[in-house]
Each structure stands twice: as structure tokens, then as C-alpha cells.
py3Dmol code that shows the C-alpha trace and the ligand (Angstrom):
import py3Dmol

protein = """\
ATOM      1  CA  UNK A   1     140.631  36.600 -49.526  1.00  0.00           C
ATOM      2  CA  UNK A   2     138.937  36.134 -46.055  1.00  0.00           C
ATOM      3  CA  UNK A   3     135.417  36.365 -44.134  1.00  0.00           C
ATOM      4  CA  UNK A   4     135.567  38.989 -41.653  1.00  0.00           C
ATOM      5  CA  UNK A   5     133.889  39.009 -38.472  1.00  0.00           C
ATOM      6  CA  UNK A   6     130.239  41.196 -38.815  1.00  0.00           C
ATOM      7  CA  UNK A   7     130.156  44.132 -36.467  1.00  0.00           C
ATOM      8  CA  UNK A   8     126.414  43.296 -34.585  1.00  0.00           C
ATOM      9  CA  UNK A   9     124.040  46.004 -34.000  1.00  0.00           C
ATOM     10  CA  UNK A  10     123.793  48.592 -31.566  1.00  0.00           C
ATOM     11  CA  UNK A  11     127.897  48.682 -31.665  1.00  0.00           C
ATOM     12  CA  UNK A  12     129.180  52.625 -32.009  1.00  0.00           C
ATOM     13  CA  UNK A  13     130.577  51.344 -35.206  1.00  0.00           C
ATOM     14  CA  UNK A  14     127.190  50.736 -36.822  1.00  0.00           C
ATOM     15  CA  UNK A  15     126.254  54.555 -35.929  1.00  0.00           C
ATOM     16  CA  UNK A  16     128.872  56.818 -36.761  1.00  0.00           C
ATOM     17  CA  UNK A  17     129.119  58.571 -39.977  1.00  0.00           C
ATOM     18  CA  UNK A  18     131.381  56.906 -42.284  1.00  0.00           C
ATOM     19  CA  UNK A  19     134.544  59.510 -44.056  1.00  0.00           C
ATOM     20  CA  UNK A  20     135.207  59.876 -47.650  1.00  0.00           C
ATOM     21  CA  UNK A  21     137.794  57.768 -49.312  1.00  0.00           C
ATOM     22  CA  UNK A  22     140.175  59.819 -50.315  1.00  0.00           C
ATOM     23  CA  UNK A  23     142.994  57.353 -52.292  1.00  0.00           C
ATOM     24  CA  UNK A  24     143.474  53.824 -53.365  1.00  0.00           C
ATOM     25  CA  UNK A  25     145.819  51.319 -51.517  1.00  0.00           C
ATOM     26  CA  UNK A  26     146.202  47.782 -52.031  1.00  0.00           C
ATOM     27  CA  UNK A  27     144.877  47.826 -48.139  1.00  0.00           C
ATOM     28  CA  UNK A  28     141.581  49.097 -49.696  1.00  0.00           C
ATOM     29  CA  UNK A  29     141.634  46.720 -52.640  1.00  0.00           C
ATOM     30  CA  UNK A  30     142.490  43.616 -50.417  1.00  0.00           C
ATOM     31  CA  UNK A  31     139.525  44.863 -48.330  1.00  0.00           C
ATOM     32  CA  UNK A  32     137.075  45.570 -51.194  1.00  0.00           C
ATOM     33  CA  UNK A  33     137.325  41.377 -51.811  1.00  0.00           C
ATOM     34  CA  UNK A  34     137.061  40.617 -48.446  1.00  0.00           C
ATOM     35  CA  UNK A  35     134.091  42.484 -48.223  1.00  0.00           C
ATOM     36  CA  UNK A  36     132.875  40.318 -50.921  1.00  0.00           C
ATOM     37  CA  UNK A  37     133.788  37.546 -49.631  1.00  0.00           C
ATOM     38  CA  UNK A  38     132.379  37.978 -46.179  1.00  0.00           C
ATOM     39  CA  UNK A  39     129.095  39.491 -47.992  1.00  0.00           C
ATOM     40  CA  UNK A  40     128.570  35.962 -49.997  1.00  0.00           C
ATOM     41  CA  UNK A  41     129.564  33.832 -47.102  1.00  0.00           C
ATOM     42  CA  UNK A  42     126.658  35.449 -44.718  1.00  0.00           C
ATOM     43  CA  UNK A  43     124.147  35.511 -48.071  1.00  0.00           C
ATOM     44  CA  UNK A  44     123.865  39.144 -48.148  1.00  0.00           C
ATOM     45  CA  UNK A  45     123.375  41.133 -51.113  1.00  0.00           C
ATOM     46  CA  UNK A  46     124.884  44.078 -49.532  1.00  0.00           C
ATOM     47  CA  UNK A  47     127.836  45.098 -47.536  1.00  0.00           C
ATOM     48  CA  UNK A  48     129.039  48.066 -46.276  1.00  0.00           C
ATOM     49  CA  UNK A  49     132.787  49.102 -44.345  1.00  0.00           C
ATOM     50  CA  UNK A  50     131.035  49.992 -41.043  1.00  0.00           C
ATOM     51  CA  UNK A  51     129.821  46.287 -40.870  1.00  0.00           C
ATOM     52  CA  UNK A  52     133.191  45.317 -40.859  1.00  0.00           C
ATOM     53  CA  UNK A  53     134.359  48.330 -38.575  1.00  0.00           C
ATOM     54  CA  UNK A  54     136.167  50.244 -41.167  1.00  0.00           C
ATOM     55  CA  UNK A  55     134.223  53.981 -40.986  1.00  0.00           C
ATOM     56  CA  UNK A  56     134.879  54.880 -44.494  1.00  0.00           C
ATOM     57  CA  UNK A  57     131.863  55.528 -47.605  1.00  0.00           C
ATOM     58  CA  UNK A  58     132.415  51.872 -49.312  1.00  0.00           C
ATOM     59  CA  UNK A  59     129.649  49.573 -49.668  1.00  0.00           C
ATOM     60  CA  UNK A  60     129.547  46.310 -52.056  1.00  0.00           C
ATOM     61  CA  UNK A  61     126.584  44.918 -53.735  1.00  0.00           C
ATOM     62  CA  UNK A  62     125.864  41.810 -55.143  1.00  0.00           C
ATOM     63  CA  UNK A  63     121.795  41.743 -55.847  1.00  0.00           C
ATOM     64  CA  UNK A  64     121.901  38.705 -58.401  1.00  0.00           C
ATOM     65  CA  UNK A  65     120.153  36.625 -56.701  1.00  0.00           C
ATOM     66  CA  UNK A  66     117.309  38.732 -55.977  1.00  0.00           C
ATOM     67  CA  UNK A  67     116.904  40.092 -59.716  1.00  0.00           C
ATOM     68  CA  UNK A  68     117.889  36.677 -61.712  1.00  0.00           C
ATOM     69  CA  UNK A  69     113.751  35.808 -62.242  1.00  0.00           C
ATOM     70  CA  UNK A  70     112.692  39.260 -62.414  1.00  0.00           C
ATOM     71  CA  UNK A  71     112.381  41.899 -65.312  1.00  0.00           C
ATOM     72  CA  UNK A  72     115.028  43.956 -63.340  1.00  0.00           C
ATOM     73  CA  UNK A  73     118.798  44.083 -64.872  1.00  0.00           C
ATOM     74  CA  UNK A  74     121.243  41.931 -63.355  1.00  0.00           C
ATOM     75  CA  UNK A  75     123.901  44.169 -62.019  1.00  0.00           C
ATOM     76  CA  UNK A  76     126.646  41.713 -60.936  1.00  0.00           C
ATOM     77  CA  UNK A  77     128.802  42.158 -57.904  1.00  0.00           C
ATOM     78  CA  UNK A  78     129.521  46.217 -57.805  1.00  0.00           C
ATOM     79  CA  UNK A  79     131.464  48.223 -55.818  1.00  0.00           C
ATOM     80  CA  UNK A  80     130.662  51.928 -54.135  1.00  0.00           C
ATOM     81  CA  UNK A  81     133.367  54.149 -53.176  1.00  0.00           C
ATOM     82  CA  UNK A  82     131.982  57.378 -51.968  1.00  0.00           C
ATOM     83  CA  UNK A  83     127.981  57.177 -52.957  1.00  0.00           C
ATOM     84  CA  UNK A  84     125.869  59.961 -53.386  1.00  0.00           C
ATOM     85  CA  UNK A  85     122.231  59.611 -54.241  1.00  0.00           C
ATOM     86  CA  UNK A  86     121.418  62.596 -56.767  1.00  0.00           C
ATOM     87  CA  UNK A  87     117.820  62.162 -56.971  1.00  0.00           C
ATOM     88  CA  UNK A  88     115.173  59.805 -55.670  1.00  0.00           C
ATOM     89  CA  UNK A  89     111.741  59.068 -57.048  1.00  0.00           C
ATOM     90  CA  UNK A  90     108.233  60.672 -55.788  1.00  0.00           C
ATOM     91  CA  UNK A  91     106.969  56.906 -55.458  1.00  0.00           C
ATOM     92  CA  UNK A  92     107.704  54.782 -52.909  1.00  0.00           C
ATOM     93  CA  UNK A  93     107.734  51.416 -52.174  1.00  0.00           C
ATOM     94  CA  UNK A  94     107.248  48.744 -49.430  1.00  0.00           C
ATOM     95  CA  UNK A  95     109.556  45.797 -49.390  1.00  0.00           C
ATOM     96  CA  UNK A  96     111.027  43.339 -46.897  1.00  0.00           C
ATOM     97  CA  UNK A  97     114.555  44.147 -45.170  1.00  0.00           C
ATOM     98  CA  UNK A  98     116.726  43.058 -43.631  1.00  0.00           C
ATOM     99  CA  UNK A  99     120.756  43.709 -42.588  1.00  0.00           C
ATOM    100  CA  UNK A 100     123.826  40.885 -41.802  1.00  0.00           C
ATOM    101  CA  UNK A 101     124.185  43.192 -38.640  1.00  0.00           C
ATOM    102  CA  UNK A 102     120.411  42.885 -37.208  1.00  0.00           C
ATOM    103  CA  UNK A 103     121.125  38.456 -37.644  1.00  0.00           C
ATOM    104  CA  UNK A 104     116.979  37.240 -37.454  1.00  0.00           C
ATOM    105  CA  UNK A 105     115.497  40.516 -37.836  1.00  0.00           C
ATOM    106  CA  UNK A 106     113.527  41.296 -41.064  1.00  0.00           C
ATOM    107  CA  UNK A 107     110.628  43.918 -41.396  1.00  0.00           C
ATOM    108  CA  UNK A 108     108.989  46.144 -44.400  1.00  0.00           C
ATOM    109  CA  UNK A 109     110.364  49.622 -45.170  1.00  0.00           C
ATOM    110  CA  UNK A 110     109.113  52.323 -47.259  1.00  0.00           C
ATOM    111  CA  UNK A 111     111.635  53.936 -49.163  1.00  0.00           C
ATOM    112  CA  UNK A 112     111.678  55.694 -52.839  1.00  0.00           C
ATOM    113  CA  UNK A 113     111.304  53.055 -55.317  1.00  0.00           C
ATOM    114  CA  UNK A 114     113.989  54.420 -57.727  1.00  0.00           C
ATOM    115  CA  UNK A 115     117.248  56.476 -57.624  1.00  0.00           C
ATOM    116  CA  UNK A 116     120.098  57.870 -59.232  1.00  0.00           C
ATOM    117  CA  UNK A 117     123.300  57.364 -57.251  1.00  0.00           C
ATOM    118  CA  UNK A 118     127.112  58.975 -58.111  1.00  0.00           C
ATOM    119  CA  UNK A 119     129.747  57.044 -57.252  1.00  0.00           C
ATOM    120  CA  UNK A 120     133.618  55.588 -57.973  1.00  0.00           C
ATOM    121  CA  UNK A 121     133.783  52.425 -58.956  1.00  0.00           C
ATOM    122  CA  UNK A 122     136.999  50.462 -57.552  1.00  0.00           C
ATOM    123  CA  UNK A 123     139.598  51.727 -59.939  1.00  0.00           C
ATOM    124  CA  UNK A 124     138.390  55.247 -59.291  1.00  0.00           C
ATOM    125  CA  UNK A 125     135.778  55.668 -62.106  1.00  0.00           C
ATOM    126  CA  UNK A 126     133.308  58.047 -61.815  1.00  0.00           C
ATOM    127  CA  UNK A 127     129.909  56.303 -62.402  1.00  0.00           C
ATOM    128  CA  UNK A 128     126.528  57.001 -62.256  1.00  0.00           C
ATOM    129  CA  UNK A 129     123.314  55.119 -62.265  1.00  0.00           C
ATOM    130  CA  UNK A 130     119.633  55.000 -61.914  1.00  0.00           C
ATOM    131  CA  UNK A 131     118.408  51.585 -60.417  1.00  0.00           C
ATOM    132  CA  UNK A 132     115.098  50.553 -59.297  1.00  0.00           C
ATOM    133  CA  UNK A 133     113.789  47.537 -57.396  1.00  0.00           C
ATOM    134  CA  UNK A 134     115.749  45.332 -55.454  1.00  0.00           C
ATOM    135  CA  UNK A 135     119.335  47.159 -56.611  1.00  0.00           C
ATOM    136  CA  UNK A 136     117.845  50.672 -55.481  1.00  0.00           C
ATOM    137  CA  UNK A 137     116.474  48.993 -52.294  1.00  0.00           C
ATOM    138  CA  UNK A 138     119.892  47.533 -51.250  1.00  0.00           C
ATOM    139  CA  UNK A 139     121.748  50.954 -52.564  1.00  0.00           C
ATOM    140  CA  UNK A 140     119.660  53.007 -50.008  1.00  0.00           C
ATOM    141  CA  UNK A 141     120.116  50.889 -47.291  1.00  0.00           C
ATOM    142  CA  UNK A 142     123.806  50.494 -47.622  1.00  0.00           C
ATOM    143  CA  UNK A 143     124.290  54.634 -48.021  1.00  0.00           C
ATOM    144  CA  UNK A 144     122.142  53.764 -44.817  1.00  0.00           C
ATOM    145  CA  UNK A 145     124.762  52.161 -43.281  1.00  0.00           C
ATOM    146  CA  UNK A 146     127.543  54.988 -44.243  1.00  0.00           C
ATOM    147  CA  UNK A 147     125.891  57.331 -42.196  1.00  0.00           C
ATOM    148  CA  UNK A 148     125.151  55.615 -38.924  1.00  0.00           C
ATOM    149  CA  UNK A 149     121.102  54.905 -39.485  1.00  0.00           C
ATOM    150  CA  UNK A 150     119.843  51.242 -39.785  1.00  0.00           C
ATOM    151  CA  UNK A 151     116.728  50.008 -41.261  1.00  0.00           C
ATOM    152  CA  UNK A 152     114.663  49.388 -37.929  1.00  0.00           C
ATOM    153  CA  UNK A 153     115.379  53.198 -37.330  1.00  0.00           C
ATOM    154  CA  UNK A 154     112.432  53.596 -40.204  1.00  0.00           C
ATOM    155  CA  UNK A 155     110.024  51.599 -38.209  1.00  0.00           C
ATOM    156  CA  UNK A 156     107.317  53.109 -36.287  1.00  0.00           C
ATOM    157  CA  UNK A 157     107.243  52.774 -32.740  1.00  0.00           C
ATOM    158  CA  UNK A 158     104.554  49.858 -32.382  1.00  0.00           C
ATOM    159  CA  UNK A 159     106.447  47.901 -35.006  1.00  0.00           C
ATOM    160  CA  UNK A 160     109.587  49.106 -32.642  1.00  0.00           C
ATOM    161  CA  UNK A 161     108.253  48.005 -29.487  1.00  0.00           C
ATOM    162  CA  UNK A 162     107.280  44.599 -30.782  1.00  0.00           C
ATOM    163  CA  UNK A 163     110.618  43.983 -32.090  1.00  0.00           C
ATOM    164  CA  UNK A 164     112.112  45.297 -28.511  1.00  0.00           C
ATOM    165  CA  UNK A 165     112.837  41.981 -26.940  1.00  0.00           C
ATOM    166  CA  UNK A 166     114.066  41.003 -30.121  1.00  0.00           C
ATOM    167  CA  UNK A 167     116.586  43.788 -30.767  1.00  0.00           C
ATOM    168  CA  UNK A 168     118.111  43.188 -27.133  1.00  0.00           C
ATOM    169  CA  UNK A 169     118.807  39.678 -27.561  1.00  0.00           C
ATOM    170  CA  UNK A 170     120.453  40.761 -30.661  1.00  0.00           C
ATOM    171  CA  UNK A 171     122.218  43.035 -28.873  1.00  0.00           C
ATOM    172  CA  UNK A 172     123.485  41.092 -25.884  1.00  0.00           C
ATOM    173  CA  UNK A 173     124.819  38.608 -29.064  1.00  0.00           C
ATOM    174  CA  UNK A 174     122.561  36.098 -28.193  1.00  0.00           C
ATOM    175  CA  UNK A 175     120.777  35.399 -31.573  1.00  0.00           C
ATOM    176  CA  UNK A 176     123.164  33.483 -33.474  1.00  0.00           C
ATOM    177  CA  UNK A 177     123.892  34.447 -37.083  1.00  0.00           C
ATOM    178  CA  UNK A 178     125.169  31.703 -39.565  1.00  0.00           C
ATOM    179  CA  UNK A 179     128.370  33.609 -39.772  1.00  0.00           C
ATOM    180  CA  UNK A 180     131.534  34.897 -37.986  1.00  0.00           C
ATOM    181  CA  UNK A 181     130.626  38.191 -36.342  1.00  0.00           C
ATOM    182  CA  UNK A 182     132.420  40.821 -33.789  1.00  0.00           C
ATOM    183  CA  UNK A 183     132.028  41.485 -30.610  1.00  0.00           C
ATOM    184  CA  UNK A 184     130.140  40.043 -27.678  1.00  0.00           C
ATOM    185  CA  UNK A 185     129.039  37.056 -30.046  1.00  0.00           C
ATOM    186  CA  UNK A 186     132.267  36.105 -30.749  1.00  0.00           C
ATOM    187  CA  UNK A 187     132.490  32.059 -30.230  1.00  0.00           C
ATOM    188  CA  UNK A 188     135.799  30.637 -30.459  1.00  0.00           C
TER     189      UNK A 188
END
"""
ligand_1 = """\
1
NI
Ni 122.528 46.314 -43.477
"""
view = py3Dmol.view(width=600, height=400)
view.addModel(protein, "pdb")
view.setStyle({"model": 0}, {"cartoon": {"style": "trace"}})
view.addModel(ligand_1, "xyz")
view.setStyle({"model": 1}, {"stick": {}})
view.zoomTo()
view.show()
């Protein structure tokens, strides 16, 4: 297994709309665990295949250590192949983001506080589950990711232009993230 280099916001990568998988390989499988591995190395709880420049609908998930001292289930490390969110709950909730591609960036976002998401698991199995809390937060933001929007795209536009200075620096790869990433911030 190996830690790939994180794709850094705004690359074109991060905003295209992820394809379907359509079959298995051992390419995907070998990719699935480095996507795991990359995902614990940069202490995310989420990672999805734009984030590592592959455009295809596969995100991992690994919310442990977020739900190990609350009443929510622990899920364990899961993966997505081709998500769909079926339905989504009339209540929302405001909690504290923030994405391995946006390195020093974190800010609130209201999003439905439950959902019910369709998916294949990594040896194809059709799954589905309802998950609230942290594991429904990190779902919706990684589906997110698999269709080009990031989480600062929810924020209003004072919130925005606050975070402007901010979001550049990311963007010229000058805010240093505590793990390998691609593109401009590449160091040796
Ligand atoms: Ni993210």
C-alpha cells in the first residue's frame, strides 16, 4: 500500500463530475487501500477518488474516531463505489468541516442531519444504509466531492470573503498540509 499525493483545491480535478464505476480490477482494489492509506496518514475520516485525481464515484470512510465516545454506531473503515443518497432528512444540522484538499480551512455547514445512501461495497455488494451524525456528515460531503462541489461552496458570501485570502494561499500551495499533496505544493 502507499500514500498518494492530495490533489489541493481549486485544481480542475476537484470540480469535475466524477463517472460511474463500471467493473472491478485489481487496479481499483490496489487503489481502494491506497486510498485508505493516504486517508489515515493525512487524519481524514473521508476520502474520495477526485482527491487523488482519479474522476470516478469511489469515496472511503473511516469515521471511528469521531463516533468512538458518542451514542452513534461505529461504522469501521467502509468503502463507496457508486453512492446515491435516496432520501435525506427534513432537519438539518450545523457542524464543523473540513476537507484534506482545503489543508487549514475548517468552517460550519448546514446540511440534512440524516440520510439513506445506496451503494456497492468493494466486492460489488449492493448496500444500503441510513446514517446520521458524523457518518452522514462525512457521506454528504464525500458524494460532495464526486460531483465537483466542495464544502466552502455552501458558505455564504461574508463567510466567503473572509476566508478569501485564505483560500488563495491555499491555492497558490502555500499553506502547508501535514501530508504529501499534488501539484504546485509539491516539495521534494
Ligand atoms: Ni473533502
Amino acid at each position: 500500500m502507499s500514500v498518494l499525493p492530495i490533489v489541493i483545491y481549486d485544481a480542475q480535478v476537484l470540480r469535475q463530475k466524477s463517472a460511474d464505476v463500471t467493473a472491478d480490477s485489481q487496479w481499483l482494489q490496489t487503489l481502494i487501500d491506497d486510498m485508505f492509506e493516504t486517508m489515515y496518514n493525512g487524519s481524514g475520516v473521508g476520502l474520495a477518488a477526485p482527491q487523488i485525481g482519479e474522476t470516478i464515484r469511489l469515496f472511503v470512510m473511516d469515521a471511528d474516531v469521531m463516533t468512538e465516545d458518542t451514542d452513534e454506531e461505529d461504522l469501521g473503515p467502509l468503502v463507496f463505489i457508486n453512492p446515491e443518497i435516496t432520501s435525506k432528512s427534513d432537519t438539518q444540522v450545523t457542524i464543523e468541516e473540513g476537507c484534506l484538499s482545503i489543508p487549514g480551512i475548517r468552517d460550519s455547514i448546514n446540511r440534512p442531519e440524516s440520510v439513506t445512501v445506496k451503494f456497492l461495497d468493494r466486492n460489488f455488494k449492493p448496500r444500503e444504509m441510513t446514517v446520521t451524525g458524523w457518518s452522514s456528515r462525512v457521506i454528504q460531503h464525500e458524494i460532495d466531492h464526486l460531483d465537483g462541489v466542495l464544502f466552502i461552496d455552501y458558505l455564504g458570501s461574508f463567510r466567503k470573503r473572509l476566508l478569501k485570502s485564505k483560500l488563495n494561499q491555499v491555492k497558490e500551495g502555500l499553506v502547508e498540509a501535514e501530508y504529501p499533496v499534488a501539484g504546485k505544493s509539491v516539495s521534494a
